[in-house]
C-alpha positions as CSV (number, residue, x, y, z in Angstrom):
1,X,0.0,0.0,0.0
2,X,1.8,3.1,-0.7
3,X,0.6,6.9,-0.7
4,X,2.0,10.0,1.2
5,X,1.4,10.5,5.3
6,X,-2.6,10.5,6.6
7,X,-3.7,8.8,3.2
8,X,-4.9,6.3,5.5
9,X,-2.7,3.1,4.7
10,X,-1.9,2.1,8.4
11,X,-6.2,1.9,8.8
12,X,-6.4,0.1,5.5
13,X,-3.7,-2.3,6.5
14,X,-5.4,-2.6,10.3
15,X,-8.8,-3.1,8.1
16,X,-7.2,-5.9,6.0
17,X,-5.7,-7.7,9.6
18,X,-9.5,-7.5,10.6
19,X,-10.4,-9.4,7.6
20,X,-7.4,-11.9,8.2
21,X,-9.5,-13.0,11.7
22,X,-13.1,-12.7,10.3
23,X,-15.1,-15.5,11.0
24,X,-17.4,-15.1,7.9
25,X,-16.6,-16.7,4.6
26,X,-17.6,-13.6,2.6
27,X,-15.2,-11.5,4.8
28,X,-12.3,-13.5,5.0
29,X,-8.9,-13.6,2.9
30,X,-8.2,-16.7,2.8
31,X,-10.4,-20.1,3.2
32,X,-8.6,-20.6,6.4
33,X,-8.4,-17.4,9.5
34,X,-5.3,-16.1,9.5
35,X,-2.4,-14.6,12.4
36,X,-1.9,-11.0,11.6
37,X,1.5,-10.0,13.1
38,X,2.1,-5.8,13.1
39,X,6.1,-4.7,12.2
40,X,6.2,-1.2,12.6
41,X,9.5,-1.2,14.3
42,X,13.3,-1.6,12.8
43,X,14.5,-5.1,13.1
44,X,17.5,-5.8,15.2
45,X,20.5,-7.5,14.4
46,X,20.5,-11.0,15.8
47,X,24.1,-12.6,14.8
48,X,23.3,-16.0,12.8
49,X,19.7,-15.1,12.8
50,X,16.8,-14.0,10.4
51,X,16.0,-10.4,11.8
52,X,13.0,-10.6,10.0
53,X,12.1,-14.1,11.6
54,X,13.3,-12.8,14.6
55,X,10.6,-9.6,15.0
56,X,8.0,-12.1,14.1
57,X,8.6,-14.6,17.0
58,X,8.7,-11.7,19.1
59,X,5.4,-10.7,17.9
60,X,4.1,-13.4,18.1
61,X,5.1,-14.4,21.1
62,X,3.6,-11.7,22.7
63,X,0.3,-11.9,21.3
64,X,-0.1,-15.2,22.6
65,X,1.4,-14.4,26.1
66,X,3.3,-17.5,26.2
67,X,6.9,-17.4,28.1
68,X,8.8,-18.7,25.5
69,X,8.9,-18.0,22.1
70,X,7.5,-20.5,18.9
71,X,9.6,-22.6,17.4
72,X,11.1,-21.7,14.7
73,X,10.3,-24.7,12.7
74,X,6.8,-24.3,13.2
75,X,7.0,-20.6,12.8
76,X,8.4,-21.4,9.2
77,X,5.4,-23.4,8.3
78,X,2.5,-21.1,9.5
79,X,4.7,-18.4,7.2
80,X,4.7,-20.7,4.2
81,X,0.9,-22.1,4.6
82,X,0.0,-18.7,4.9
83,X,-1.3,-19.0,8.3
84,X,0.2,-15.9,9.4
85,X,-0.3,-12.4,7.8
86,X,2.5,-10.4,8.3
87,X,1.9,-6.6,8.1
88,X,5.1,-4.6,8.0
89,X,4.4,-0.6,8.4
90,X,6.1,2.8,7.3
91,X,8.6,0.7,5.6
92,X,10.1,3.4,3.5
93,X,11.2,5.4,7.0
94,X,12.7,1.9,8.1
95,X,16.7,1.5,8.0
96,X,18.5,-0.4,5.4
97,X,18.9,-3.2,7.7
98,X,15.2,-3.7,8.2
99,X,14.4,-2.7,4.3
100,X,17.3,-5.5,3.2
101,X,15.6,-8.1,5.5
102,X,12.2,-7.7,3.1
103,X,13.2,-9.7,-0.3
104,X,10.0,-11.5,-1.2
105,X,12.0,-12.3,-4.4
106,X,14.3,-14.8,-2.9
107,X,13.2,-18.7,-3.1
108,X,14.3,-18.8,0.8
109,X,12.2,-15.4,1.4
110,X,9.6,-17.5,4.5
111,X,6.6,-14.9,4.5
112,X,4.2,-15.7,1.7
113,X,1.2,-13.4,3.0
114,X,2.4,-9.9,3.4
115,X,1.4,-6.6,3.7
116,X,3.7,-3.3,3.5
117,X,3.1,0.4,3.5
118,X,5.1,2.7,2.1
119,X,5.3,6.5,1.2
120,X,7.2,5.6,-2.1
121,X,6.9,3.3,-4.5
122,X,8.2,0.0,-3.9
123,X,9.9,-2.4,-6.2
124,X,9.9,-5.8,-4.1
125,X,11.3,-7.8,-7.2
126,X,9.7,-9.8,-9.7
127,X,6.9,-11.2,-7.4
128,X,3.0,-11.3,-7.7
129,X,2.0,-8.5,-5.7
130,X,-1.5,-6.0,-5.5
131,X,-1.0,-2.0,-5.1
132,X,-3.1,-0.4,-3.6
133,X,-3.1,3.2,-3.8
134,X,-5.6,4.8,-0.8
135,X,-7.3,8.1,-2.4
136,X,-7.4,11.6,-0.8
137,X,-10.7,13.2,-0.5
138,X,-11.8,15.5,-3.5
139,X,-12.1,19.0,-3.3
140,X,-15.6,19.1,-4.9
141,X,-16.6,16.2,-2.3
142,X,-15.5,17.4,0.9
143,X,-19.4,18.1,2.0
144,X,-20.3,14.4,0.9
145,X,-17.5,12.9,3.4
146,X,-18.4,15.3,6.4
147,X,-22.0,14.4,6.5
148,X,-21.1,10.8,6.1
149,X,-18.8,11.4,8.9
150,X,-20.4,13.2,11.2
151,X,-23.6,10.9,10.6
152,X,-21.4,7.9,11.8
153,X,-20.4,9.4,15.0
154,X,-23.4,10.2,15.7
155,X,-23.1,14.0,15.7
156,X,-24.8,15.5,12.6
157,X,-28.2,16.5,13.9
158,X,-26.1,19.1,16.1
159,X,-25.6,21.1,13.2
160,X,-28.4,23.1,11.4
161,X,-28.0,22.6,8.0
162,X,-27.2,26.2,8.0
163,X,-24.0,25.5,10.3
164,X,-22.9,22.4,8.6
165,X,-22.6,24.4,4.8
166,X,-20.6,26.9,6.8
167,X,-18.4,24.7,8.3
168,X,-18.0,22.9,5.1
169,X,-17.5,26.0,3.2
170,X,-14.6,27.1,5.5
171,X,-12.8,23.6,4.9
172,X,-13.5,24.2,1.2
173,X,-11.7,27.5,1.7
174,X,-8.7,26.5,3.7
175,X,-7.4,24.1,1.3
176,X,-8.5,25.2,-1.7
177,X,-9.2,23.2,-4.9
178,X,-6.6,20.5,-3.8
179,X,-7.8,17.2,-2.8
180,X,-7.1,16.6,0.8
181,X,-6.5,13.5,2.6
182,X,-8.8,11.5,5.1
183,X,-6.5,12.4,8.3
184,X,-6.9,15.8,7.9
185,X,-11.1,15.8,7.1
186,X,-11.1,13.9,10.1
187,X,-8.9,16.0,11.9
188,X,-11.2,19.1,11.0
189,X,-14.6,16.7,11.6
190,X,-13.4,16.5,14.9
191,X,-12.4,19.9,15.6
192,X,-15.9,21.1,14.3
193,X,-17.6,18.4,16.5
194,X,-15.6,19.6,20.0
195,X,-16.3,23.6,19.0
196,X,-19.6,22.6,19.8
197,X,-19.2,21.2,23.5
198,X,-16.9,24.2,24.0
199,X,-17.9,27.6,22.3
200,X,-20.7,26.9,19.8
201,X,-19.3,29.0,17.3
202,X,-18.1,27.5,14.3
203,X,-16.0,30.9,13.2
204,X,-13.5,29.6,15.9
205,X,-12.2,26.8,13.4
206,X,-8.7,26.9,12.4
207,X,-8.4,28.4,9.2
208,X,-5.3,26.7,8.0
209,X,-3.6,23.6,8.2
210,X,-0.8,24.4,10.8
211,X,-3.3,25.8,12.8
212,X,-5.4,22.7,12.8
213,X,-3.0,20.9,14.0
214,X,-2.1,23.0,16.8
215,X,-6.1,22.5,17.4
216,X,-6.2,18.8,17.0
217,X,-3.6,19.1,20.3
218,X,-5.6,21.7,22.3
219,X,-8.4,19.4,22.2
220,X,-6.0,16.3,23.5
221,X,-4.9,18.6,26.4
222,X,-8.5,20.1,27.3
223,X,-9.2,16.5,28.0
224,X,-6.6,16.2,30.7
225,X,-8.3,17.0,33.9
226,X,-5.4,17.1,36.4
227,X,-1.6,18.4,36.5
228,X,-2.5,19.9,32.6
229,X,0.1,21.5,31.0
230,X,-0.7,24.9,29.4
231,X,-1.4,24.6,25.6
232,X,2.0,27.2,24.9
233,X,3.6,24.8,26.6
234,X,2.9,21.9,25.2
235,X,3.0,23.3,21.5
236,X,6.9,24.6,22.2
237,X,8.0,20.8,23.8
238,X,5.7,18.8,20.8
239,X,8.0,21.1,18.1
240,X,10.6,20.5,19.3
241,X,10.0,17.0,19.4
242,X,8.9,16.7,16.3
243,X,11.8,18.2,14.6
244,X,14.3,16.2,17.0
245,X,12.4,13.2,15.0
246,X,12.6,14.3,11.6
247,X,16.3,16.5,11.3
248,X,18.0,13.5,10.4
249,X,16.5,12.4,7.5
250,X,13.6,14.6,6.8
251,X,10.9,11.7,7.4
252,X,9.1,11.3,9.9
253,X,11.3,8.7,11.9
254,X,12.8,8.5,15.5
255,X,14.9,10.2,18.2
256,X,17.0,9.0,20.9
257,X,14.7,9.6,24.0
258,X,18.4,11.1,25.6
259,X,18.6,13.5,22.8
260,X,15.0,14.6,23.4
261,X,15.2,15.6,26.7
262,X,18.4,17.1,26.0
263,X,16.5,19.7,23.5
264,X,14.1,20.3,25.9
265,X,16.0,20.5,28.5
266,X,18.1,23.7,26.3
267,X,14.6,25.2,26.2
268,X,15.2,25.8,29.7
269,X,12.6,23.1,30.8
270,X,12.3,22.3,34.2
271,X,12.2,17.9,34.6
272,X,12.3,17.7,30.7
273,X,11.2,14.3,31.5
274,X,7.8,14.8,32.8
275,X,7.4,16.6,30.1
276,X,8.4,14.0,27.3
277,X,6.0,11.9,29.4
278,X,3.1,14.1,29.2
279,X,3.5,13.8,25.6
280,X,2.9,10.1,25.6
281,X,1.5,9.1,29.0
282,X,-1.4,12.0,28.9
283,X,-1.8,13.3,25.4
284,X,-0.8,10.4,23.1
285,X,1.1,12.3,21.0
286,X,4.4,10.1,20.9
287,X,5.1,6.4,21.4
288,X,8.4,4.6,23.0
289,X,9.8,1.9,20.5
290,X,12.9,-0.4,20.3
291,X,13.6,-3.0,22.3
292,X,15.8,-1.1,24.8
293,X,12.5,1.4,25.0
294,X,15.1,4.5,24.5
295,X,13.4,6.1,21.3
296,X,10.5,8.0,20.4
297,X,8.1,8.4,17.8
298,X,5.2,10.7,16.7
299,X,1.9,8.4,16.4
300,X,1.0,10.3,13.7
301,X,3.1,11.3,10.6
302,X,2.0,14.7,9.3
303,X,1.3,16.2,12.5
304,X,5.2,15.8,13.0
305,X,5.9,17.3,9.9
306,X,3.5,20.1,10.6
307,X,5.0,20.4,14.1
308,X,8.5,20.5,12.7
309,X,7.5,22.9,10.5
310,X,6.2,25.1,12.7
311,X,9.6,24.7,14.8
312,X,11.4,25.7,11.4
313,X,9.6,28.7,11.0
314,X,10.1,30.6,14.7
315,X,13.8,29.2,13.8
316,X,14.6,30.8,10.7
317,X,10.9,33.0,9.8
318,X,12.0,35.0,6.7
319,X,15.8,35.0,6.6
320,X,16.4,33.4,3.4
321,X,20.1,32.9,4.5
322,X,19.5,30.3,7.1
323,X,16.9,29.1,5.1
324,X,20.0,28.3,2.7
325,X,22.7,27.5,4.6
326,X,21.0,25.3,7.2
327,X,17.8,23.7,6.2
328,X,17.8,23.7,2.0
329,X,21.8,22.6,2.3
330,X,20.7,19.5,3.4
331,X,17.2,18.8,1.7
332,X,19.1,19.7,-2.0
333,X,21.4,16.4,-1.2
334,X,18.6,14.5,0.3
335,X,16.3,15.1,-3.4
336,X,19.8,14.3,-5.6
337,X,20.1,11.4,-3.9
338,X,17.0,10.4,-4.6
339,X,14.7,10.4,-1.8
340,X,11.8,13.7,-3.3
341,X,9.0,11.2,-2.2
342,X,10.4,10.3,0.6
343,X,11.0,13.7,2.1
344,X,7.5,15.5,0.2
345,X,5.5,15.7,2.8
346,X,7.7,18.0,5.3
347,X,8.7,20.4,2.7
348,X,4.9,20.8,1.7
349,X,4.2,21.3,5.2
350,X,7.3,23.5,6.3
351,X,5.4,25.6,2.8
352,X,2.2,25.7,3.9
353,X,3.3,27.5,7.6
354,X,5.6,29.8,6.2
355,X,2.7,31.0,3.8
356,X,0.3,30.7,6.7
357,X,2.7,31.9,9.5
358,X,5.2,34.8,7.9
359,X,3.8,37.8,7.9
360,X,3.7,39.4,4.5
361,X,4.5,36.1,2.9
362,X,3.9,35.2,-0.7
363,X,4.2,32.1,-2.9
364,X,6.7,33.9,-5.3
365,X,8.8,34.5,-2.4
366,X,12.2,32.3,-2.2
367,X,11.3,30.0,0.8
368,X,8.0,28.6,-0.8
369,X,9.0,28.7,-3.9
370,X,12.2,26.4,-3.2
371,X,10.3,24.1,-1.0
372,X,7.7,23.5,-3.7
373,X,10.4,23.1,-6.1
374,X,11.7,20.0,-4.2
375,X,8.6,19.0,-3.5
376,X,8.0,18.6,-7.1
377,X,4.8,21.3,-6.8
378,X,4.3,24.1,-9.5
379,X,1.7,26.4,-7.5
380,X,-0.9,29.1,-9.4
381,X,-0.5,32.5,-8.1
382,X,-3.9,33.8,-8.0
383,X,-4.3,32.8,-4.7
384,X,-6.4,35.3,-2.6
385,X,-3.4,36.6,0.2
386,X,-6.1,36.4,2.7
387,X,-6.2,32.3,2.5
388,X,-3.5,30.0,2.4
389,X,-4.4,27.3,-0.9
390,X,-1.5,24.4,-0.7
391,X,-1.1,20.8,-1.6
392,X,-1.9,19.0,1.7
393,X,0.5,16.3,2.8
C-alpha cells in the first residue's frame, strides 16, 4: 500500500488484519483465518539469525502471552501455509537493515502473505504483488465525506443545515481546490464536533492547516483534567520533538529519548522528563519503541511534519540565508540522492506555515518557492493573500 502520510494506509492495512481473523466466509482472505502479526519497528540484528524471523517470533510471542517463544520450525510453516499475515508498516522510513531483511524475491524469502506500506513506490522484485493506492478526498466532495462522517459518529443533527454548509464551506476555503486527505477531514470533523461542547461558534475553526493541528492538540490537552500543562507549553516541547524526529533524514522517523530531553532540557525546561511523558502518557502524541524502550516516535506522521515545520519557522521566519545555509543545504542532497518522495511531505508542510505563518508572505517568495520546487509542486499565483491554498500532505 503506498501513498503520502494521513492517506490512510496504516487503517487500510489494520482493516485488512481484521479481515485476516473474520469469521465469515464472505469476509475472510483466505479459506482458512489467519495470524496477523504488526512490524512497525526496525528489526534488530541477531548474529546468525533471520532479523526478520526474529521480529516475528517476538510478535508473536507476545500476542499469545506465552513465556517462550514459537519454534522456529513451526514458525516457518504457519509463514509458508499462509497462516500468518504479516503486516510490515512505514517501511520506507525503516533502516537499510530492516528494508534488506524484506526480499519476497528470494526462493528462501519465508513470508508468503504480506502486507507493506510505504510513502514511495516500492519495487519488491519480480513477485505477484496487488498495489493499492488509498485516495485523498476530492475538493468538490469534501461536503459528501463530512455528512457521512459526522452521521457515523453520531453527531450530525447538532448542526443546522445552516452551520454544517458553513463549516464545510470554511474547509473548502482552507485548502482550496486540492484534494485533501482523510486524516486531515477527520482531523477538522473532529475539531468542528468539539467547537460545539466548548464555544458553539463555528468561526472559531482553524483556518489553516498548521493551525489545525495545533487545534487537534488543544483538544487532546483540554481533556486532561489534572496536572494539565498549558497549551503554549505543550506546543513549544511537541515542536521541538517533532523536529528532533525528523532533522536527520527529513521523514518522519525517531529520536534517541536522551537527545529529546536534551533539546528540551536547552529550552530551559524544568524535569524535561515529565514533560516527554506528558506527551505520551497523557496526550498520546508520541510512542516509546525499540527493544531497549530508549526512542521515540510521533503516532502520527503529518502532525510531526506540521509540528516540525512550525519549529522551522520561529527558527529561521523569513531569513532566506539560514533558510539556505542550514535547512535547504541538506534537503538539495537529500532530493539528488533520490529520496523527493520520501521527504514530500515535510517540505509541503514547512510551505504551507511559512505561507500561513510569515507575515507578508507570498508564494513567489524564495522559501515557498524552493520548497515546492523539491517538492516537485508548481503552485498558481492567483491565490487570494487572505487564505492559504497548498497541496496538503
Amino acid at each position: 500500500m503506498g501513498g503520502e502520510g494521513g492517506v490512510g494506509k496504516t487503517s487500510l492495512a489494520c482493516r485488512i488484519a481484521g479481515w485476516a481473523m473474520a469469521e465469515t466466509e464472505d469476509q475472510q482472505l483466505c479459506k482458512h483465518l489467519m495470524l496477523p502479526v504488526l512490524l512497525e519497528e526496525e528489526f534488530r540484528v541477531n548474529e546468525g539469525k533471520s532479523p526478520l524471523l526474529e521480529a516475528i517470533r517476538g510478535q508473536l510471542q507476545a500476542l499469545i502471552d506465552e513465556p517462550e517463544p514459537i519454534c522456529q520450525e513451526l514458525l516457518l510453516r504457519l509463514l509458508r501455509k499462509k497462516r500468518i499475515l504479516v503486516i510490515v508498516d512505514r517501511f520506507s522510513e525503516m533502516n537499510a537493515t530492516t528494508r534488506e531483511a524484506i526480499e519476497p524475491e528470494s526462493p528462501e524469502f519465508p513470508v508468503n502473505a504480506l502486507v507493506i506500506t510505504s510513502r514511495i513506490e516500492e519495487k519488491l522484485g519480480r513477485v505477484n504483488k496487488t498495489i493499492i493506492k488509498p485516495l485523498r478526498i476530492e475538493a468538490n466532495k469534501l461536503s459528501s465525506f463530512m455528512e457521512a462522517y459526522l452521521m457515523q459518529r453520531g453527531k450530525r443533527d447538532r448542526f443546522t443545515d445552516q452551520e454544517f454548509f458553513d463549516a464545510c464551506n470554511r474547509l473548502s476555503l482552507m485548502v482550496g481546490q486540492n484534494n485533501i486527505t482523510v486524516l486531515l477531514a477527520k482531523l477538522y470533523a473532529e475539531q468542528l464536533i468539539a467547537s460545539k461542547d466548548v464555544t458553539s461558534n463555528i468561526s472559531a475553526l482553524p483556518e489553516n492547516i498548521p493551525n489545525l493541528m495545533l487545534g487537534y492538540i488543544n483538544e487532546l490537552n483540554r481533556d486532561v483534567t489534572d496536572d494539565q500543562f498549558d497549551d503554549r507549553t505543550v506546543h513549544q516541547i511537541a515542536k521541538t520533538i517533532a523536529w528532533e524526529c525528523l532533522q536527520q533524514s527529513y521523514q518522519s522517523g525517531n529520536a534517541k529519548r536522551v537527545d529529546a530531553i536534551a533539546a528540551l532540557a536547552n529550552l530551559g525546561i524544568d524535569d524535561p522528563e515529565a514533560h516527554l511523558n506528558y506527551l505520551e502518557k497523557r496526550l498520546h502524541l508520541i510512542q516509546t519503541i525499540g527493544s531497549a524502550k530508549d526512542r521515540i516516535r510521533f503516532c502520527l506522521d503529518p502532525l510531526a511534519e506540521y509540528l516540525a515545520g512550525w519549529y522551522l519557522i520561529e527558527l529561521y521566519g523569513n531569513n532566506d540565508g539560514k533558510w539556505r545555509s542550514h535547512f535547504f543545504k541538506k534537503a538539495d542532497d537529500l532530493v539528488k540522492t533520490g529520496a523527493p518522495d520520501a521527504i514530500k511531505g515535510l517540505l509541503l508542510a514547512v510551505r504551507d506555515c511559512y505561507l500561513s505563518e510569515v507575515q507578508g508572505s507570498k508564494e513567489t517568495d524564495f522559501v515557498p518557492q524552493k520548497l515546492g520546487k523539491l517538492a516537485g509542486f508548481i503552485p498558481t499565483f492567483n491565490i487570494p493573500n487572505t487564505t492559504v491554498q497548498t497541496v496538503i500532505p
